[in-house]
C-alpha positions, 0 to 999 in steps of 0.5 A: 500500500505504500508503494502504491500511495509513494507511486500515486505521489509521484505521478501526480508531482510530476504531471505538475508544469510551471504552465501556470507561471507568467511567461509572456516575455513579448507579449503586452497586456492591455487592460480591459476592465477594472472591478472595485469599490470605485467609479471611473465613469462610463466611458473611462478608457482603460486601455491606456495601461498595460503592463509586459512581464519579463520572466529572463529579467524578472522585470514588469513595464508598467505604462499608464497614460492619462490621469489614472495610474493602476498597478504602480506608476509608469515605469520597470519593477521587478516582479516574484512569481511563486506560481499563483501569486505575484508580487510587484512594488509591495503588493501582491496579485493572484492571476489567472492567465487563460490564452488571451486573458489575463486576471489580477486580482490584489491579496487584500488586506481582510480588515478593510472592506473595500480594498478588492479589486480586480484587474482584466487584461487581453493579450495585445 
């Protein structure tokens, strides 16, 4: 029975890929949409910020035009990955790349109540 249970371990660990990590080195992520406690008005466009994740560097552009800043200020950070949380400038991110599709949503601090907020990026 312990083989079997060390054997079953085994197969699944090794079915296990880092498919789950950023990897998009060239690609540019524009914004879509942002869900929060907040309001941007009707026609905000949220497409003048994007950000592209270099994995050889470590490093995240960020780029925002306009009055509005997401993420950071415009500029290059380094970003962690462990695999399902990103960290960038302090604050970390749960993602969820799906193709074309990339979803950030900040870890929240569970005493405030109205610090959620989701990200959602296409793949330019």
């Amino acid at each position: 029975m312990r083989n079997f249970l060390f054997a079953f371990l085994m197969l699944v660990l090794s079915s296990c890929t880092s498919d789950d990590d950023i990897n998009p080195s060239d690609d540019k992520w524009v914004l879509d949409n942002v869900v929060c406690f907040c309001f941007f008005g009707e026609d905000f466009d949220f497409s003048v910020h994007s950000i592209r994740f270099d994995e050889d560097s470590g490093m995240v552009t960020i780029e925002n035009t306009g009055d509005s800043e997401f993420i950071a200020p415009a500029g290059t950070y380094p970003f962690t990955d462990n695999g399902s949380v990103i960290g960038i400038e302090g604050r970390e991110y749960t993602y969820e790349e799906d193709g074309d599709s990339l979803i950030l949503t900040y870890v929240d601090n569970p005493q405030i109540a109205d610090d959620e907020i989701t990200y959602y990026y296409s793949k330019n």
